[in-house]
C-alpha positions as CSV (number, residue, x, y, z in Angstrom):
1,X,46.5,80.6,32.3
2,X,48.3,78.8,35.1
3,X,49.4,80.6,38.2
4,X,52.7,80.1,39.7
5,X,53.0,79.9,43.0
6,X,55.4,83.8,43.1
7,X,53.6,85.2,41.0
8,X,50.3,84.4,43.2
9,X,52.8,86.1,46.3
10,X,53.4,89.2,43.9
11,X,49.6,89.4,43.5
12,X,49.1,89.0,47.2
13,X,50.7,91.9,48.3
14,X,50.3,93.9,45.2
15,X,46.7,94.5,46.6
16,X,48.3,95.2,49.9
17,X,50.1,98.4,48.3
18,X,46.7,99.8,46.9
19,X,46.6,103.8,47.8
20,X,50.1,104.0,48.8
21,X,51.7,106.7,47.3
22,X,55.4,106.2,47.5
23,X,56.6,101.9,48.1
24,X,60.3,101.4,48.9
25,X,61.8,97.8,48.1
26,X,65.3,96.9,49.6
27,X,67.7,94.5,48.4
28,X,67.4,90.6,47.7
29,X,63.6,91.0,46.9
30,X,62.9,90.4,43.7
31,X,58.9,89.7,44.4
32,X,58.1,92.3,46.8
33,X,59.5,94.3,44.3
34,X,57.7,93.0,41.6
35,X,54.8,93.5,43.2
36,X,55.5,96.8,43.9
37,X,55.4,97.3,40.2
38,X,52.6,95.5,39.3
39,X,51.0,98.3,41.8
40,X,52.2,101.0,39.8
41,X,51.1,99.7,36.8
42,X,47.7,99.0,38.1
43,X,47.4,102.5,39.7
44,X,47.9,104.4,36.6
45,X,51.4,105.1,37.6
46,X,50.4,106.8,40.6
47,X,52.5,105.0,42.8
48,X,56.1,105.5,42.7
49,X,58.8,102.6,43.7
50,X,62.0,102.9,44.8
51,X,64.0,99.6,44.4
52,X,67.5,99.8,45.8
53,X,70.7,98.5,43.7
54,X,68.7,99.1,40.3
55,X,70.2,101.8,38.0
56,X,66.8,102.7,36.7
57,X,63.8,102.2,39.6
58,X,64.8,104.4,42.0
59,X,65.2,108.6,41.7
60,X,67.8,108.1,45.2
61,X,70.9,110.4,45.2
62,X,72.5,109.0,48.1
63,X,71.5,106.0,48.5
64,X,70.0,104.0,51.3
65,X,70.6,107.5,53.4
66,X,68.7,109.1,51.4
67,X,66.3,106.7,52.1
68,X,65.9,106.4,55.3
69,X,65.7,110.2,55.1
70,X,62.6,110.2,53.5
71,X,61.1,107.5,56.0
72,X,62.2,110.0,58.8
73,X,60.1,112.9,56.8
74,X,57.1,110.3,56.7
75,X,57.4,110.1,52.6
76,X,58.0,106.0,52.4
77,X,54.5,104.6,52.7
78,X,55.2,100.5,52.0
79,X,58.6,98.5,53.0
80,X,59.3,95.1,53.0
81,X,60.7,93.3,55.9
82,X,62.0,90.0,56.0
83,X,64.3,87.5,59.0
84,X,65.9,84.7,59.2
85,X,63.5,84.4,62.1
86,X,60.1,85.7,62.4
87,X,58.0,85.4,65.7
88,X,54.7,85.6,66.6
89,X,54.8,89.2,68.1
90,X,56.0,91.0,64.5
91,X,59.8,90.9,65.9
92,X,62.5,89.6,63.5
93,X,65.6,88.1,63.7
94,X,68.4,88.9,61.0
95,X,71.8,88.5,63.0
96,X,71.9,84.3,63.8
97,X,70.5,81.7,65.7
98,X,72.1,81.1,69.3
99,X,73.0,82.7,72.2
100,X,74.5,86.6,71.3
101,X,77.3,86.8,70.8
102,X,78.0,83.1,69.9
103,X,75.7,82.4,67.6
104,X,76.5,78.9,65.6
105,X,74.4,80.3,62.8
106,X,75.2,83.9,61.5
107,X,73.3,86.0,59.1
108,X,74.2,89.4,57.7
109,X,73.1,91.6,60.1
110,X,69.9,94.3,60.9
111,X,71.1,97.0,58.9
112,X,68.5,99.7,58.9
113,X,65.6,97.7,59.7
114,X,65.0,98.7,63.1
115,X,64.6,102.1,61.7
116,X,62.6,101.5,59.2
117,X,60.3,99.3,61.1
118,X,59.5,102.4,63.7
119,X,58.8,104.6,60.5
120,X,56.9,103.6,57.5
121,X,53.6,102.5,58.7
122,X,53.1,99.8,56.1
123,X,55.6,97.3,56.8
124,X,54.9,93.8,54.7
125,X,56.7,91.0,56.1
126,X,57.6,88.8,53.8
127,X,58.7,84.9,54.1
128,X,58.5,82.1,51.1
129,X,59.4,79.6,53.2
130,X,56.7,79.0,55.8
131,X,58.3,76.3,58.4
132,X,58.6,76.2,62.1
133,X,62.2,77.2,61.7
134,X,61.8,80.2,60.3
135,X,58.1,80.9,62.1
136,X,59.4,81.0,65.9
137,X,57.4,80.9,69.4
138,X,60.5,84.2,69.9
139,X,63.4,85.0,67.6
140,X,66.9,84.4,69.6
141,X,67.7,87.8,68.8
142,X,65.8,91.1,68.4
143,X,66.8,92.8,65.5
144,X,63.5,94.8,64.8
145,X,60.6,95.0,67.5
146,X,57.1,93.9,65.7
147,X,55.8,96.2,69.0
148,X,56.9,99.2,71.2
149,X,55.5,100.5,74.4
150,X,52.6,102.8,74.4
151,X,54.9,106.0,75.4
152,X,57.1,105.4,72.6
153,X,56.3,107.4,69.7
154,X,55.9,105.0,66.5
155,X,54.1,106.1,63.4
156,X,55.6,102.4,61.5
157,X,55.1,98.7,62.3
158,X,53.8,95.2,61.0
159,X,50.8,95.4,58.7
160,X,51.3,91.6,57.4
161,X,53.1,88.6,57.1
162,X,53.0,86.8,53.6
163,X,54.6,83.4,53.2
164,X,54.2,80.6,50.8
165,X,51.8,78.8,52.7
166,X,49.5,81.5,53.5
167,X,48.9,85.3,54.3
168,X,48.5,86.7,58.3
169,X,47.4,90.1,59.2
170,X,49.3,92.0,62.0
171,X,46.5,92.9,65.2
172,X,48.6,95.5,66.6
173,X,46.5,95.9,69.7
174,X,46.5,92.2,70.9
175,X,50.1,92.0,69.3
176,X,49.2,88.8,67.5
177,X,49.1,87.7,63.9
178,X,45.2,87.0,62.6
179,X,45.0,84.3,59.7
180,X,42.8,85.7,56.9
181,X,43.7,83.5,53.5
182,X,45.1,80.2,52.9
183,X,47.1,79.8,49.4
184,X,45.2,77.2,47.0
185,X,46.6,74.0,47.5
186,X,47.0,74.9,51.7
187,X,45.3,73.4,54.6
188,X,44.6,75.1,58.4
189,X,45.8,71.9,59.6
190,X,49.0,72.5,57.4
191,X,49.5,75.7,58.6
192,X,49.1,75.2,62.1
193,X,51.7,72.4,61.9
194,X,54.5,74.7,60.2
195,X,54.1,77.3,62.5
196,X,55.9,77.8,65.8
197,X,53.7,80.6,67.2
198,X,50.1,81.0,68.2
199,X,47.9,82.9,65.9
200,X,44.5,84.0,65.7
201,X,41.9,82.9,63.1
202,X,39.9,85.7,60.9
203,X,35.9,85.3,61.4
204,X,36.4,84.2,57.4
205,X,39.3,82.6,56.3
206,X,39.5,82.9,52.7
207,X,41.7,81.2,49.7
208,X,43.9,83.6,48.5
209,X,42.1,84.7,45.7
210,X,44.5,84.3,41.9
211,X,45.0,86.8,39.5
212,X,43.3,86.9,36.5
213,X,44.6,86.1,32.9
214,X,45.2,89.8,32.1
215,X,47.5,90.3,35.3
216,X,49.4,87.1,34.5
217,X,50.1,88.8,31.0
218,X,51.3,91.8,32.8
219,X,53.4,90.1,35.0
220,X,55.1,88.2,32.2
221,X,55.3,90.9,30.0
222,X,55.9,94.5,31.4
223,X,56.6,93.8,35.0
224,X,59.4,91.2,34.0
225,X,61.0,93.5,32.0
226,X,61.4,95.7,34.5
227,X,62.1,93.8,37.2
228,X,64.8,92.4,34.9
229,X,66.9,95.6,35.6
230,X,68.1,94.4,39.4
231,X,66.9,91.1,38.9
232,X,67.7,89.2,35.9
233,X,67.8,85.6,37.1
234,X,64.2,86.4,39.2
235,X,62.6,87.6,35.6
236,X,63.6,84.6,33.2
């Protein structure tokens, strides 16, 4: 069976998710959260998801606070993060591009993300397109910090950055993204030229491996279904 190129990103950090016990998916993300599903599936149904906005994947009473709530109590274990910018120190940008306040470009704002980020430890940033535009040298405005100083308490943070061109881990100590796997069809070359920050290279830089033909079935069959609840367009 042939791959498509999301469902080879909801494979990719579906194996990300493995021992997480509880995987929170916030709005507009319609492959994280299918891979937070496939997850579930392929734990046995050990992991539970939490999908904002869908009537029937989430067991929230008051919404997002409710959320958060459990991030402050240490009982989110995965979230996804995503910016309009994304630099090479983990910090994102989801107000605008410009000078703040005058931005010429303007997003929809941080929301709780600078929250979030300090509290789950398993953030996934997450970015289809892969283009110096969106991969910046430093975002023009810090909504959530990829790092914090040593005296600031911080149990969350940047574990990885998957785009559609590749997949960097997060080095937390040097504060620098790591290349580990290259999507088929991807060069170094390629991904050095549609990048806009410095990154470090793995000792093996792998292709991102594809899923087999009995996860493609899943994908297409169950997962689609139920992704189909807050995302109907994303599942056809």
């Amino acid at each position: 069976m042939n791959c498509k190129p999301q469902e080879l990103l909801i494979f990719t950090i579906a194996r990300m998710l493995e021992g997480i016990e509880h995987v929170a998916v916030g709005v507009s993300s319609p492959i994280p959260g299918s891979a937070a599903l496939l997850q579930r599936s392929l734990s046995g149904g050990t992991t539970q998801v939490t999908v904002l906005n869908s009537r029937n994947l989430q067991t929230l009473n008051d919404g997002a606070g409710e959320l958060f709530d459990r991030a402050a109590q240490g009982r989110i274990g995965a979230f996804f993060l995503s910016g309009g910018q994304i630099d090479g120190k983990a910090n994102i940008n989801l107000v605008g591009i410009g000078d703040y306040p005058r931005h010429h470009v303007r997003w929809s704002g941080s929301f709780g993300s600078a929250m979030l980020y300090y509290l789950v430890p398993r953030v996934i940033l997450f970015r289809e397109e892969h283009t110096r535009r969106t991969l910046v040298d430093q975002v023009d405005f810090i909504s959530a910090p990829g790092t914090s100083p040593p005296e600031i308490y911080r149990p969350g943070g940047p574990y990885a950055l998957v785009t559609g061109r590749c997949v960097f881990m997060f080095d937390r100590a040097k504060a620098r993204f790591v290349l580990t796997s290259i999507h088929p069809g991807h060069r170094l070359d390629e991904i050095r030229e549609n990048t806009g920050f410095a990154f470090d290279l793995a000792n093996n830089i792998i292709e991102t491996p594809l899923p087999d033909d009995a996860t493609l079935t899943l994908l297409r069959g169950p997962i689609a279904q139920e992704i189909a609840d807050p995302y109907p367009a994303f599942a056809q």
